[in-house]
Structures are given as C-alpha cells and as structure tokens.
N, C-alpha and C positions, 0 to 999 in steps of 0.2 A: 519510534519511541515505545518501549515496553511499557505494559500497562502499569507494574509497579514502579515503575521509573516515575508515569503520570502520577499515578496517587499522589506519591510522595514531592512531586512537585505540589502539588495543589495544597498540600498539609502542609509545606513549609514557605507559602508567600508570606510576605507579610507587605503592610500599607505605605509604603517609603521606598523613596528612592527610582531608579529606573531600571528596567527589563527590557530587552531584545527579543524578541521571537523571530526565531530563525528556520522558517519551513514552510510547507506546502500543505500541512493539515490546518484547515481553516475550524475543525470541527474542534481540536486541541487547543488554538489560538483564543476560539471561542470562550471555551470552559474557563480556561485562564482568565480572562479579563472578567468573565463574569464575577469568578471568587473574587477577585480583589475589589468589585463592587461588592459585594458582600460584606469583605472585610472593612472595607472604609465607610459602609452608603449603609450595610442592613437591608431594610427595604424602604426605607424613606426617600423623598422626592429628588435627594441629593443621586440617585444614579441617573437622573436625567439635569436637573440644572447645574450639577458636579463636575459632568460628564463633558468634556472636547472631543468632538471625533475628526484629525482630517485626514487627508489623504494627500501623500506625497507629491501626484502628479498634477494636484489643486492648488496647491500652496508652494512657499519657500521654507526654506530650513528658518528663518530668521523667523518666520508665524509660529512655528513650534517653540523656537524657546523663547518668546513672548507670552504664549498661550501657560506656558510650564512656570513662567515668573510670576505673574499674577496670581493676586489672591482673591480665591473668589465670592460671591456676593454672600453666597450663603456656609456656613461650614467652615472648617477649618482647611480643609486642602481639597483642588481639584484632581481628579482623574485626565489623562491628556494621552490619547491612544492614537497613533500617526499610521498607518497601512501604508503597505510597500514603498518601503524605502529603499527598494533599488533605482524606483523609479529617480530621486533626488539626483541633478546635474553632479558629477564626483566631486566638485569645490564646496558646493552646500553643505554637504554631511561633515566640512570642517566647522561648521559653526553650531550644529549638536553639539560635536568636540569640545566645543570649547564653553558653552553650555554646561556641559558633562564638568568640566572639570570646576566649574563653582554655582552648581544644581543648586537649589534655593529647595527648602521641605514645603513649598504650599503646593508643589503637587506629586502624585507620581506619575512618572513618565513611561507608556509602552512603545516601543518601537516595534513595528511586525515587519517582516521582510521574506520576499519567494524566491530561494535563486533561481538561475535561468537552466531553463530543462537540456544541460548538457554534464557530459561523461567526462569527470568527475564531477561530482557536484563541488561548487566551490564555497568552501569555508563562509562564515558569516563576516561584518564588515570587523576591524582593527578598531576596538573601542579601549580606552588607557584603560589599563588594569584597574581594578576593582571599581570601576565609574558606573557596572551598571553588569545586572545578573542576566547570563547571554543565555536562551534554554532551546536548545533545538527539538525541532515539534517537527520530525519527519516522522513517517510512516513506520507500522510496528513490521519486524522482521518477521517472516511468513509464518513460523512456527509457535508466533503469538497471537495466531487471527485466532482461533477457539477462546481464547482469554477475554477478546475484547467482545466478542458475539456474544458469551456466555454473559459479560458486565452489562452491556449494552441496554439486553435483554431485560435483567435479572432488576431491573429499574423499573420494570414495568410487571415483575413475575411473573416471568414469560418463559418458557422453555424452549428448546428447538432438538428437532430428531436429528440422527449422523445421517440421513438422506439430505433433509433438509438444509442442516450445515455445510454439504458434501457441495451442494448448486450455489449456495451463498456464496461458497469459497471461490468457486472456476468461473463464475459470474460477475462478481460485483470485485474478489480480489481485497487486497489488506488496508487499502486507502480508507483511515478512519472516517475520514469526512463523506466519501460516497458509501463504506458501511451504514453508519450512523441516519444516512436519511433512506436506506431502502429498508432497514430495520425499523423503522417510525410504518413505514409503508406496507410491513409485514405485520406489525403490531395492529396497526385499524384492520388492516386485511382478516385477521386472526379473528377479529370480536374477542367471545367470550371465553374462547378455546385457551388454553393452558401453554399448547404445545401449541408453536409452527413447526409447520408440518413439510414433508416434502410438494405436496398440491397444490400449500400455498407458497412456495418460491416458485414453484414451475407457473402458476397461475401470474405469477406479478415479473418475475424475470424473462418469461419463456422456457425454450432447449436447454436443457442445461449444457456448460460446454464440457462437462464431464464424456459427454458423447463424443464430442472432436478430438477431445484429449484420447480417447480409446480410437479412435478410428485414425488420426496420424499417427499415434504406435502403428497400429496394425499394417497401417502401409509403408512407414518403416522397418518393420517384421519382413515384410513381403517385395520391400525392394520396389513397391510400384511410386516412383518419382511422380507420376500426374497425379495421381490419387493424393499424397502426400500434400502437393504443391494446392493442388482445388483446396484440400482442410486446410490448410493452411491458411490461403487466401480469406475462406470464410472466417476463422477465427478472428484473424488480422483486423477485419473488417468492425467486426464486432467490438472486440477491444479498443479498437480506439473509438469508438462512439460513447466511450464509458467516460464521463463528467470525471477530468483531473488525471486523464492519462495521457502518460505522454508516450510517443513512439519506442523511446529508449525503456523506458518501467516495461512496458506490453512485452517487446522484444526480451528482456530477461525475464519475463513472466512464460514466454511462451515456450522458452531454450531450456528455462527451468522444470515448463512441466515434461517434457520429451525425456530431460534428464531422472525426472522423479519418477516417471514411468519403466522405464528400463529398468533402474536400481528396482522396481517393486517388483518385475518380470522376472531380475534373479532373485529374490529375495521368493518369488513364486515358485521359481523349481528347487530353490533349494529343501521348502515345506512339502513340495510335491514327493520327493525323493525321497523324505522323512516319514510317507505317508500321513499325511496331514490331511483330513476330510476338507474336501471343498467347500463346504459353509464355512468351516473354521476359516478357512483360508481366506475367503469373503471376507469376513467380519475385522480376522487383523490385519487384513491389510485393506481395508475400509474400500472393495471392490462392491457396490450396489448389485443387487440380485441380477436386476434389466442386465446388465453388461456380464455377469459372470461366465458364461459360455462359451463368450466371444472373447474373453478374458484368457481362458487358461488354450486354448487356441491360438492365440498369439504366444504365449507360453512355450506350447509344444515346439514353434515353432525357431525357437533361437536355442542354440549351443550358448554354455556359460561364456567358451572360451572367447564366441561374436558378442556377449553381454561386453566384459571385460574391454575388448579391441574398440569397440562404439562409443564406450566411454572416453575412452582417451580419447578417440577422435575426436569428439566433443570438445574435449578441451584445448586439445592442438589446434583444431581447425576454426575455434571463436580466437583464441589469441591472434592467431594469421590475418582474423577477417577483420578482429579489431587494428592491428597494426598496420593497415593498409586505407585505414580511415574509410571505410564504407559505410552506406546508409546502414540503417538499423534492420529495415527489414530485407536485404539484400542479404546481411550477415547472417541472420534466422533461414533464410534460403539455402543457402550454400551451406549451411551445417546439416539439415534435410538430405539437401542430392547427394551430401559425401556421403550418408547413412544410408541411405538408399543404395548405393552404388557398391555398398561395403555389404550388404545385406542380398543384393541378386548377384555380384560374385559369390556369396556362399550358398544360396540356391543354386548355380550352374556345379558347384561343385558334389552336390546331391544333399540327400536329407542328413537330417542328426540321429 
C-alpha cells in the first residue's frame, strides 16, 4: 500500500457501515481501526465498552452478526472488529453475507483477513457489491520504503542518514508492520540524537545485509558457485527469521536484490566510461564508502554485453523455475548456478 494511498484512506473513513481489511500489515490494520475509534469514541470510555473484539477461530459467523445487531448499553453505536476470517468454516461467511445485505446502523462492522502465504496471492473474499468498503493493506512496493521511514520517523522528529537507511532497507525490508516496531527500537535507541545514525541500525540490527548483497554479486562477478551458494545460504537464513516473512516475499526479495545489483554495475561502468569521480559515483548510486572498492572491482570485472545476457537469464530462468512448481528457495538457487556458470564461461574465455 502506498503511503499516499494510506493517508487518504484514513482521511476518508467515516463511522458506518462495514469495512474488510484484506492483508498482511497488521501495523496498517492497526491505524485503521484505531481512527474509526476516534471517529466514533474520541477519547471517551466508549473505545473500550463500545468496543467487540473477536476472532474468527473463537467464535461463529452467527456471534458476529449478533454482536453487529445489538445496540449497546452505552452510546449510540458499537464498534465490532472480527480478525482473520479466513479462519471461518466456507459456509459461515454465508451468514455475514446475509448480515451484510440488511446490516442494521448500531454498529460498524471491521472484518480483517490474511490470505494464505502462496503465489498468487489470492483476492479478498466476494462480498455483494457495495455491502461493505474492501481496503487492502498489503505491503508498500519497494520504492516507497524511503516514504514510509522518513513518515515513520518524522512522528517523532526524528531524522535518519542514507547509511542508516541503507541497513534498515536490506535488513528489516518494506513490511510496515516489522518497519514500524524496529523504528520504535531505533527511536529509544537514539535518545536525544536528532539523527539515526548508521551505529545505531548496525547496533540494534547487527551486519548489515548490504554486505552479502556485495559479496553474492561478487561471486557472481567471479563465477565462484560455492562462494555464491554459502551467501546465500546465510542471507536465506537470516530473512526468514524476520517476523512476517514468508519464504516466497524473501525469495523475491533476494532475486530482486542480485537483479538490482547488476542493473547498478552497468549503470557503474556506464559513469565510469563518462569519467565520473568515484565518490560521485558512491553517492548516486547509494554505494557506502566500506564497500566502495570492492565495489567498482566487481565493475571492472563484467563486460556490458555479460551485464545484458545475465539479465535475461534472470528472467528466463525464474519463469522455467517457476513453471516447474519448485520450492522457493530451490528456484533462488538455480538462478545463482545459471549466473555463475554464465560468468566462469566468460572468465575461461579471457578478460574484458
């Protein structure tokens, strides 16, 4: 979900009616329900005795639209917030349904719902046209994480350096809900400091994985398969110990960064060739000083024309791996050995 997508959902709830939430951001979910207890409740007692919270895998469909008919003790309308309804038996959710189609105004109704962590993610449930405002609250697309760090932050007036952004990003990754609580954890870390710093992600994150991302280039640069496979293994390792990832997110996260990397390598000799000062070069293409050296070394080391051929491969050989229904990180593997392999055939054939 784009951040201005959020805003403007949040600026146009209003206190009626019924809402779906359809995703895997619990941290967006969150926001949501909170404003519409604002909107109805303010800050009076009514956001707790207002308030019904259940959960799917606790109750029946028939407790929900009981809970949703009643009027309650205090106030004029309840709040009625149901969590993962995919968990409901398939025939239950016909009596929301029907629910839905002569909804009573004593309360508003949230539904929240996770689909289930497979490729394609599938659509939200078939609710009768206009019975209830459907909002999906998936993750923001990678080239909105700056947006949401910088909002995050900016709540707290807080700043962060492009080092420190740089480990947030390869680290923690665009999932607002696990953003959102390592940024709380970077703020106390922080005190009275203005800026988060690079110190303080590497102190609260550890290694940054900007390091593995430079060092599987480089053994793909170099053709050396083990080397590749070992980074590998570790990053793997790591990402998925990351709260709300799932094998298939990491696995496009990791194919994407191999890809990002390459595209930056030609985009490094094309500035090379321009003569283009290597700091410069640093800076726009957001390469960290630590790694610069080892940086335009891998550089020297590829022909555009092996830039070029790699990529396709990339793409040819994820479609292959996809249409042959293999694990996730099996298909991250074999996109590796092809690049490898494509990489020491052009080492035996000599230098560029």
């Amino acid at each position: 979900m784009k951040l201005q997508d959020f805003k403007r959902c949040l600026s146009t709830l209003t206190p009626s009616g019924t809402y779906l939430l359809w995703g895997d951001e619990t941290f967006l979910i969150d926001a949501i329900i909170a404003r519409l207890k604002d909107l109805m409740f303010g800050t009076g007692e009514g956001r707790t005795t207002n308030c019904v919270v259940l959960y799917a895998a606790d109750c029946r469909a028939s407790d929900v639209a009981a809970a949703a008919s009643t009027h309650p003790f205090f106030g004029e309308k309840s709040l009625v917030v149901v969590h993962n309804i995919q968990d409901f038996p398939r025939g239950d959710f016909d009596v929301i349904k029907e629910y839905l189609s002569e909804q009573t105004p004593a309360a508003v109704l949230v539904l929240t719902g996770t689909p289930p962590p497979r490729y394609p993610k599938p659509p939200p449930p078939a609710i009768p046209k206009g019975k209830a405002r459907v909002i999906e609250v998936s993750s923001p697309p990678d080239w909105e994480f700056e947006k949401w760090v910088t909002s995050l932050l900016s709540r707290n007036k807080k700043r962060i350096s492009p080092g420190a952004m740089e480990n947030l990003r390869d680290n923690v990754g665009s999932n607002v809900t696990t953003l959102a609580m390592e940024i709380e954890k970077l703020i106390c870390l922080a005190g009275d400091a203005e800026q988060i710093s690079e110190s303080h992600t590497e102190a609260l994150l550890g290694r940054s994985r900007t390091q593995g991302r430079f060092d599987l280039a480089d053994a793909v640069a170099s053709g050396d398969r083990t080397k590749a496979l070992t980074v590998f293994a570790d990053l793997w390792r790591e990402g998925l110990s990351t709260p709300n990832m799932s094998s298939n997110k990491w696995m496009t996260i990791l194919v994407g960064a191999v890809r990002s990397q390459l595209e930056r390598i030609w985009r490094a000799k094309e500035m090379l060739d321009e003569g283009c000062p290597r700091q410069k070069l640093g800076k726009e293409l957001r390469v960290p000083d630590r790694y610069l050296d080892g940086f335009i070394k891998t550089v020297n080391r590829f022909r555009v024309a092996d830039l070029r051929r790699s990529l396709s491969l990339m793409f040819s050989a994820e479609l292959r791996a996809r249409s042959e229904k293999l694990d996730d990180r099996t298909v991250a593997e074999l996109l590796l050995v092809a690049l490898c392999r494509r990489s020491a055939a052009r080492r035996r054939r000599g230098p560029p």
